[in-house]
N, C-alpha and C positions, 0 to 999 in steps of 0.2 A: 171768608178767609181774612184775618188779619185786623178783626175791628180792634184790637190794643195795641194794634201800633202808631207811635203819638206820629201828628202830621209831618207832612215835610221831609218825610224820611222813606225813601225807598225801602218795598219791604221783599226780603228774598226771597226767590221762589224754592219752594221746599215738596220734593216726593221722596215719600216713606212708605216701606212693605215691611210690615212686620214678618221676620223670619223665624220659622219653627222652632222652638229650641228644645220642646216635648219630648221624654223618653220614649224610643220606639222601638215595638220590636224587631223593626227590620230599619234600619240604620240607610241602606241605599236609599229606599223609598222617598225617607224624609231626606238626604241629599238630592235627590234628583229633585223634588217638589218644592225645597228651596232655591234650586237653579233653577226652577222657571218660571219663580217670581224673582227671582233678579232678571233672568234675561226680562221680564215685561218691563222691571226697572228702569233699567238701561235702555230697550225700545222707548219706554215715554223719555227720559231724558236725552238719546240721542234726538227723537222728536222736536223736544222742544232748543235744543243747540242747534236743530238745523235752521230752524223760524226763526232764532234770533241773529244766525249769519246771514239770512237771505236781507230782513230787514235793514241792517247795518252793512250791506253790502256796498262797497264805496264811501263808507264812512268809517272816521277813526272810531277808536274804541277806546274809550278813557278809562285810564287804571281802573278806577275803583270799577266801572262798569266788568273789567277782566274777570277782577277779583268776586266780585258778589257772583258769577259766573259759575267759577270754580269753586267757591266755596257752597254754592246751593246744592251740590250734587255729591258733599261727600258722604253721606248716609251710603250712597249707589258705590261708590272707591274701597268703602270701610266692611263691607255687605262682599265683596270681591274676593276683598283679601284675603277674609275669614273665611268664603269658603275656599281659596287656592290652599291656606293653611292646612283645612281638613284633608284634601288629597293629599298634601304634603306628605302629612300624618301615613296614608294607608301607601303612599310609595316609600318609605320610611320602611316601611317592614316586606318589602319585595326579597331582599337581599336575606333574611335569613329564612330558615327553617319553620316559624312558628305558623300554628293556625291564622287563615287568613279567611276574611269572607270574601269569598271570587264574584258574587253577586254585584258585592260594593266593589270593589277592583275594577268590574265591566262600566256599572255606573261612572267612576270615576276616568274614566277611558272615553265614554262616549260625551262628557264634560268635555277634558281637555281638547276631542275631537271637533267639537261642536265651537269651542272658544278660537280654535285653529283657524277652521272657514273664517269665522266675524274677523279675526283678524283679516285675513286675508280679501273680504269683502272690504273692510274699511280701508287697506292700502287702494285698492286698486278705487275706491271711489273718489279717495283725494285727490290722486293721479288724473282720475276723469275729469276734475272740479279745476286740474288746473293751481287746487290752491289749498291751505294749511287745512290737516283735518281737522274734522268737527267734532270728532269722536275723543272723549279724552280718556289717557289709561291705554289707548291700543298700540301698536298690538301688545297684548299682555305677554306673551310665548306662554304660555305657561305650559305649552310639550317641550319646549327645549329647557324649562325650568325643573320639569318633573326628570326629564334625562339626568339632568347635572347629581338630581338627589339618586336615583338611581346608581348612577354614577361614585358619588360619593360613597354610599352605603356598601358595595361592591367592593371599592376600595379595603374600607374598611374589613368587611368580610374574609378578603385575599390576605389583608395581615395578619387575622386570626389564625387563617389555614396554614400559612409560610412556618414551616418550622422555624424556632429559636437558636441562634449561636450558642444559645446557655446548654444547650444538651452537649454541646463536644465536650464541655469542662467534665460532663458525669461519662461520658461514653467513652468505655476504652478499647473498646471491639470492634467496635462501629454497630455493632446490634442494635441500640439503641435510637444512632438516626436512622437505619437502616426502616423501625418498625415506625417512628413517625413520619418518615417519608410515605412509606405505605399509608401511613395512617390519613395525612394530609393528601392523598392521590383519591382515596374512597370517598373525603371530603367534598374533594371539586367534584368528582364526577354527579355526586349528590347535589350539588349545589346547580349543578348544568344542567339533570336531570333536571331540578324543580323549575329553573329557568325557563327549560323547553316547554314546558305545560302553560306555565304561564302567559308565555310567548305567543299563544294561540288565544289569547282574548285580546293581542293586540291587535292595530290595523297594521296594514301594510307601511306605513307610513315612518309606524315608529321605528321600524327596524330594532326591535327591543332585544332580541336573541344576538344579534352579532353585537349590537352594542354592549352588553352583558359580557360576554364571553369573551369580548378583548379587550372590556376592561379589566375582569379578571385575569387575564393571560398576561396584561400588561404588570398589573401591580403586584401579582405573585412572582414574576420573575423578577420585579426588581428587588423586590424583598429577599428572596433569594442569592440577587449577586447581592445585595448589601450586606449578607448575613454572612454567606459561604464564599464568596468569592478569593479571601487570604488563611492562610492559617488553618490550611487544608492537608492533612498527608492522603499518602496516595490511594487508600482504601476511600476514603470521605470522599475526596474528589471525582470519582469514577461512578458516587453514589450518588453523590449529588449531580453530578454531570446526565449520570443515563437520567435519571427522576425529569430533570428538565427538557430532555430531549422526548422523552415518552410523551411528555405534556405537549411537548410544538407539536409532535407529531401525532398523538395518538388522540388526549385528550383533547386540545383546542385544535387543532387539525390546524395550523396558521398555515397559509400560504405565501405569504409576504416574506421574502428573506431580507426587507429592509425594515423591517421593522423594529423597533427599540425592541424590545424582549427576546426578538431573534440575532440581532449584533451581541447584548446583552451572554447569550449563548455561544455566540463566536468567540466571543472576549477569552470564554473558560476553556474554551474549547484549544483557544491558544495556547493560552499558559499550561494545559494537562500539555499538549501537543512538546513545548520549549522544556518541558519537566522530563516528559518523555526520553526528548532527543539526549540531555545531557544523559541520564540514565543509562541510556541505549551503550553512547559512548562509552563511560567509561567500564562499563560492564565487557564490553569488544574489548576495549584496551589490557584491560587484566585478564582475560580470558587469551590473548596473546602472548604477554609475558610470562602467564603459567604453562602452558603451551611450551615457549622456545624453551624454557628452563629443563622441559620435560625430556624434551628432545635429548640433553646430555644427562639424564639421570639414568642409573640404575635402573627404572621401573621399564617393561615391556608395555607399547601399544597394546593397545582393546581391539581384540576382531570380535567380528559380529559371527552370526549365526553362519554365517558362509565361507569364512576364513579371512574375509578383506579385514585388513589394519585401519585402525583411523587412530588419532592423538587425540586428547580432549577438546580441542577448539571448536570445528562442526557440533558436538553435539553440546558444546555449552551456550555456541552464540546460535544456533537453532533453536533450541529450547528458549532461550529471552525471544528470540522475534516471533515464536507461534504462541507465547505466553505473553508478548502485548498484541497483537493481531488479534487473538482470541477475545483478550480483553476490551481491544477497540470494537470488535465487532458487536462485542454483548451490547455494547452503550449505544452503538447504528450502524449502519453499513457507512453513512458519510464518513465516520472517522475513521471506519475500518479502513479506507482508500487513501485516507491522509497518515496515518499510520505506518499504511506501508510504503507511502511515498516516503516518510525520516528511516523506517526499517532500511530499505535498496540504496540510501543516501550514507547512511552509516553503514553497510556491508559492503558497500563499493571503496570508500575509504581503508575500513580494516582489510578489504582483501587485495589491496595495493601494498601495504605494510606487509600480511601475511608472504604474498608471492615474491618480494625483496629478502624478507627470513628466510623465504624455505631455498631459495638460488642460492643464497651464499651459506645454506647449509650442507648442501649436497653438493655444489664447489668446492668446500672446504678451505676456502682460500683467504686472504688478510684483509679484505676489505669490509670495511661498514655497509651494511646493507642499504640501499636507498630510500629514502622517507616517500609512504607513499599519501593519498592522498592529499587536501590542501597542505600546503608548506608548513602549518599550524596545526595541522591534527594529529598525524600520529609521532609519537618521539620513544620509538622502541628503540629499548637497550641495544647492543650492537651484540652479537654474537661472543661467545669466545670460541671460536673456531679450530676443531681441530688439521693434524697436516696431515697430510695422502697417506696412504698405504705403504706401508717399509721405511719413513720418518721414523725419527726419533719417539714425536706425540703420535700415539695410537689415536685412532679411529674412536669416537663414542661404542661403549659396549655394544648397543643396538641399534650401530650406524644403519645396515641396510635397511631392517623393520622399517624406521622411522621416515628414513627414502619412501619407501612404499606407502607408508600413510601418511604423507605430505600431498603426495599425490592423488591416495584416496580420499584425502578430504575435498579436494576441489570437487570431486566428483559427486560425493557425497553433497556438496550445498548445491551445486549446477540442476541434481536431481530434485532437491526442495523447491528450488526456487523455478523448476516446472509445474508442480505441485499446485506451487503460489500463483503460477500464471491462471493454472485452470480455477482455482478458489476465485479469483478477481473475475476471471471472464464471469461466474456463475453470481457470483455479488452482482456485479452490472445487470446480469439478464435478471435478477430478483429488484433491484432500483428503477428497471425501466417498465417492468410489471408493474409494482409499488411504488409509484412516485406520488407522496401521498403529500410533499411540500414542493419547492425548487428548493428550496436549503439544499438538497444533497446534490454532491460532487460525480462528475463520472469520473470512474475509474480507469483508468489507462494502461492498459500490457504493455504501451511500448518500451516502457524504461526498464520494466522487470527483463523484457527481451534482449534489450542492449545490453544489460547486465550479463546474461547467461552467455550472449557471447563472445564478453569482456572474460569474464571465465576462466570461458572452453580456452581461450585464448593466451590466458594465466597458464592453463592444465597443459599444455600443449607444450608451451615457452619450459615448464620446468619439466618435463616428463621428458624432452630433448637432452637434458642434462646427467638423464640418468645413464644413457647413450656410455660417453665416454670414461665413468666411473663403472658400468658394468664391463666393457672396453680392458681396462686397466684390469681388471680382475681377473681376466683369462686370456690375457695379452701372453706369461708366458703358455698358456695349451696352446693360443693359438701358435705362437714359434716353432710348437717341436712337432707341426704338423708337416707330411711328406718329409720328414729325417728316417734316417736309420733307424734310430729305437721306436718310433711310429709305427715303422714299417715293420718289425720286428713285434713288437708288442711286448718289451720290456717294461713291466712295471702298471699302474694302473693306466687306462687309456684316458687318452687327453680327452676324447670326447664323452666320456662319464662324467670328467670334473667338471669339462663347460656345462655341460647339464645340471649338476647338480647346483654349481654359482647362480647360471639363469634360474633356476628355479628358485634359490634361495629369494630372490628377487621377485619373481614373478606369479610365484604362487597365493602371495596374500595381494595381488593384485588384481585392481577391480577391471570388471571388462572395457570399461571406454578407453581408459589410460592404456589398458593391452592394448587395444586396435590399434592407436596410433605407435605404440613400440616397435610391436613386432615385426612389420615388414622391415624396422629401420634393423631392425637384431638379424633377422633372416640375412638379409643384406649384405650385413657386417661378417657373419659368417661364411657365406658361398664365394665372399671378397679373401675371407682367411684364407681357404682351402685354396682358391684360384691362385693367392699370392704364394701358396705354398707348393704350387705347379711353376710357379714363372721364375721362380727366386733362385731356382739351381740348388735345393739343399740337398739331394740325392741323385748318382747318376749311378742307376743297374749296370748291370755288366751284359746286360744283352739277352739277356735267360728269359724266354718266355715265361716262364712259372713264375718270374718275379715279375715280371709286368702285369701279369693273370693275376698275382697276387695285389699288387700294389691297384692296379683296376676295381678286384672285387673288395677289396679294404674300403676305398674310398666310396662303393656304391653300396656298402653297408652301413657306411656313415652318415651317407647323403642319404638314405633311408630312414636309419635312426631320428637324424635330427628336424625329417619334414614330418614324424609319427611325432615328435616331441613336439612341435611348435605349432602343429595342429591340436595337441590338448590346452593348447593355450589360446584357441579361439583366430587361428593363423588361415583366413582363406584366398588361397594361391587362385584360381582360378583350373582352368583347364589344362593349363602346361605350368606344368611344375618349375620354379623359379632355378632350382638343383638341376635342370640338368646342362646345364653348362658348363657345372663340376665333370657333370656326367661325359660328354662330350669333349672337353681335353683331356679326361682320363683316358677316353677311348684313344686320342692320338699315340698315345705311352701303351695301349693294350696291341692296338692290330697288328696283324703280322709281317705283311709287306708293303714296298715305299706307296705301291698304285696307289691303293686302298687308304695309310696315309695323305697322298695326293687329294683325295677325293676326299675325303671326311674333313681336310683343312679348307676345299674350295666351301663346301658347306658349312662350314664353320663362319668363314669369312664373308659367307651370304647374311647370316643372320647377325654377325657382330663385326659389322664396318669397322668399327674400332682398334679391331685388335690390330696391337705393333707387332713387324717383322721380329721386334727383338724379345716380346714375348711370345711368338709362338716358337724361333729358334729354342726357348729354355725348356720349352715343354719337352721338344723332340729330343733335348741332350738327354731328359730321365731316361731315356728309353735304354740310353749305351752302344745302342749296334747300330747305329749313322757315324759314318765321321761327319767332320768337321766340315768337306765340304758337297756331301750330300744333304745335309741340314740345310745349308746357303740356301741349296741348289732345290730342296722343296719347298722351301718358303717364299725363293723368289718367284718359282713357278705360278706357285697355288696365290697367294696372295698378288702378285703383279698382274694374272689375266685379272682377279676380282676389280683391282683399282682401275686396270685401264677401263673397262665397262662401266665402274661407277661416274656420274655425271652428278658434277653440282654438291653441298655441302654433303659429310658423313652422317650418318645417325650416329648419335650417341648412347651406348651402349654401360653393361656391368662393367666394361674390360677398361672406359676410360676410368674409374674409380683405382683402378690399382694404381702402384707408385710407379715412377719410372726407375727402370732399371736400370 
């Protein structure tokens, strides 16, 4: 070795393997059989670096000695490179579609596999040694080199799939991203299929398949928000939003709700969300002012299939929240839940505004109605209010209707929005089935709960109010009860018109609002009748036949009107609320003082209440007591009762009358 080199001059040491470069047919073969005449390469030169560190061990090492060192062995560095280059080469084409040779792919796997250990053997030798390794070049990584291409190419890949911004400028329908969304979903799935095959020549090591797939999860959705993120109307947003969520969830199946590509999704998921809410708003708000406008127009309430009235507000701000609920729901159940958290957010607002409108509509009185929800959301017109009944300003044409469906609307959303509670319970039990990420939210009934009954409690507040406007309207029948013409039956009877005004009222009225009316209407009635025993409007002349008559009058009335207010869903229970009526009538019917005696001490058992000075007015109808036989039964019958009663009165129907 080395006779032509002149004296005096150190001559470098030099090992060379000549490497295949031969066209072959099988391309692995001659890659593997060129790796193991490098690894012998590298075995003789790591050899001979270790004899020359043991020799020089405790001695310096003079530059040029470094350098002829390093420079002897780069044929072994240059032989390296070239072949990391060639797997370069065959991981270079992982990421697409084309034909690949899996043979060579396996080859180049149990290389970089093989390169892995050496590494790993030379760290841990140096460590041993105590001291600089001997091995030059190590460790190469060349698996976490082969990652990065992998890595890269993927990238790449993902931008190919990401649909273009350039399609909204031609899409006017949305069909068109609509069919490259599709198009680019059949893509990854392809692409993860060929991933997953391949993934099976890897070792455990590389982790090649999750690396793969959240590289791509990662760079497709940033392509995504960089592309669609602005400049979105509400078809495109909804399209791109579900596409992305399908992919968290369906396709890359992510688990990680911190991850960049899943905040990435929050991000959008925001801004649909803030688009939403404004939407929601002012959609309620104009759906209120056409509403109260309605209320004084010309036009009659909508009933439904069963006679109840509604105005248009229920069914137009129903329709927006089952028409974005629906639509959140298409996109996931998570946003279905957030959705309907801004839905119960904006209905709880509008139906603070609504319940302030509908008071001071059915009022009818001068004041501006109160702003409801925050101080800043609703700013509805103020009414133009008409004045009572027998004013000057009539009544809206279809003042009562309108009453009635103010009230059937409450009822009418109170009922949705049970609906809505069982949808959310059935979304939660389908989330805790399918919980296929943590992204998704649970869903909460409480608030939709509090809501219904915020309400009921609306429903309730204004359905009181109908109280004394129905009140007013057969205030005078109720007067010319127990009078002469009453009793006589001159003219139509007073208790045909009450009926017919209550029903005017009560017939397009929906059952829940009945239940709470009615006992207050019953009430108010058995209160008419009673005050029209106590009040002194009629005193007989003493005629049995007219007491017999003025008796059986009024228990045909009290008949009539527990037959009437039982088709209106009226349940008394076992003892009839009438007969009370019943029972000071009978004072005015019986025929002698005893038997008055006795029927007042009974009387006075069940209604502690009543005053000496209304039971004296009962007994004047009668005519045939003087003045101070009356005293002289009521101080009887009523003073044994009090001396035996102990301790506070019950209170009774009889304290509701006025004082006489």
């Amino acid at each position: 070795m080395g006779n032509n080199v002149p004296s005096g001059k150190k001559r470098k040491p030099s090992i060379t393997i000549q490497m295949e470069r031969r066209p072959s047919a099988n391309q692995s073969d001659n890659l593997w059989r060129n790796y193991k005449k490098l690894q012998q390469l590298e075995t003789w030169r790591d050899g001979i670096l270790h004899d020359i560190h043991e020799e020089l061990a405790g001695v310096d090492e003079t530059n040029v000695e470094t350098k002829i060192r390093k420079e002897s062995f780069q044929g072994a560095e240059h032989e390296s490179n070239s072949m990391f280059e060639q797997i370069r080469q065959v991981f270079m084409r992982l990421s697409s579609l084309k034909t690949y040779d899996r043979h060579l792919l396996e080859t180049c796997i149990r290389i970089v596999d093989s390169e892995e250990r050496r590494d790993n053997e030379s760290t841990a030798n140096g460590t041993e040694h105590d001291g600089p390794s001997v091995t030059p070049g190590r460790p190469k990584r060349w698996r976490e080199k082969c990652l990065d291409v992998i890595k890269s190419e993927v990238s790449k890949r993902a931008s190919e799939t990401a649909p273009s911004h350039d399609i909204l400028e031609e899409d006017k329908d949305g069909s068109r991203l609509l069919q490259r969304l599709t198009k680019a979903r059949d893509a990854i799935l392809k692409d993860l299929e060929h991933a997953k095959d391949l993934s099976q020549l890897f070792t455990e090591e590389w982790d090649m398949y999750n690396i793969y797939v959240m590289t791509y999860y990662e760079n497709v959705m940033s392509q995504m928000h960089d592309r669609f993120s602005f400049e979105l109307n509400q078809t495109e947003t909804v399209q791109v939003l579900s596409w992305m969520i399908l992919c968290r969830d369906r396709v890359f199946n992510c688990q990680n709700a911190d991850c960049k590509p899943c905040q990435m999704i929050v991000q959008l998921q925001d801004k649909f969300l803030r688009e939403k809410s404004v939407h929601i708003h002012e959609w309620m708000e104009n759906a209120l002012k056409r509403d109260i406008s309605d209320w004084r127009s010309e036009e009659r309430p909508t009933a439904d299939h069963s006679g109840a009235l509604y105005s248009h507000f229920p069914v137009d701000i129903l329709q927006l929240l089952e028409e974005n609920m629906r639509q959140a729901k298409d996109i996931s159940l998570e946003l279905h839940g957030q959705i309907s958290k801004v839905c119960l957010k904006e209905l709880d607002a509008i139906m603070e505004s609504y319940t302030a409108n509908a008071k001071s509509y059915i009022n009818q009185d001068q004041a501006k109605p109160a702003q409801g929800g925050r101080a800043h959301h609703r700013v509805s017109p103020p009414l133009r209010h008409g004045a009572r009944k027998n004013s000057k300003e009539q009544r809206p044409t279809h003042f009562e209707k309108y009453v009635v469906a103010l009230l059937n609307n409450f009822d009418r959303i109170t009922g949705r929005l049970r609906e809505m509670t069982k949808e959310v319970g059935e979304a939660q039990k389908q989330l805790t089935e399918d919980s296929r990420n943590n992204n998704n939210m649970q869903l909460d009934e409480e608030p939709m709960q509090k809501l219904i009954q915020k309400v009921e409690t609306q429903t309730k507040v204004c359905s009181r109010l109908l109280l004394p406007k129905l009140m007013n309207d057969i205030n005078s029948e109720l007067a010319t009860l127990l009078t002469p013409n009453w009793l006589t039956g001159n003219g139509r009877e007073a208790v045909d018109t009450m009926c017919d005004v209550m029903t005017s009222y009560l017939r397009h009225l929906r059952e829940p609002v009945r239940t709470w009316l009615m006992p207050a209407i019953e009430e108010m009635l058995i209160v008419g009748y009673m005050k029209g025993l106590t009040d002194k409007r009629i005193t007989l002349k003493g005629d049995m036949k007219d007491r017999q008559s003025l008796f059986d009058k009024i228990c045909r009335e009290c008949q009539q009107l527990e037959k009437f207010l039982e088709e209106f869903s009226v349940v008394n229970g076992q003892i009839s609320r009438w007969d009370v009526v019943r029972e000071l009538a009978s004072l005015v019917q019986v025929s002698d003082q005893q038997t008055v005696n006795t029927e007042l001490i009974v009387l006075a058992n069940k209604y502690p209440d009543i005053t000496d000075k209304q039971a004296r007015h009962v007994l004047k109808v009668r005519g045939d007591f003087t003045k101070a036989q009356v005293k002289t039964i009521v101080s009887t019958s009523l003073g044994k009762k009090r001396r035996s009663v102990k301790g506070q009165k019950k209170v009774t129907i009889f304290s509701r009358l006025p004082s006489t």
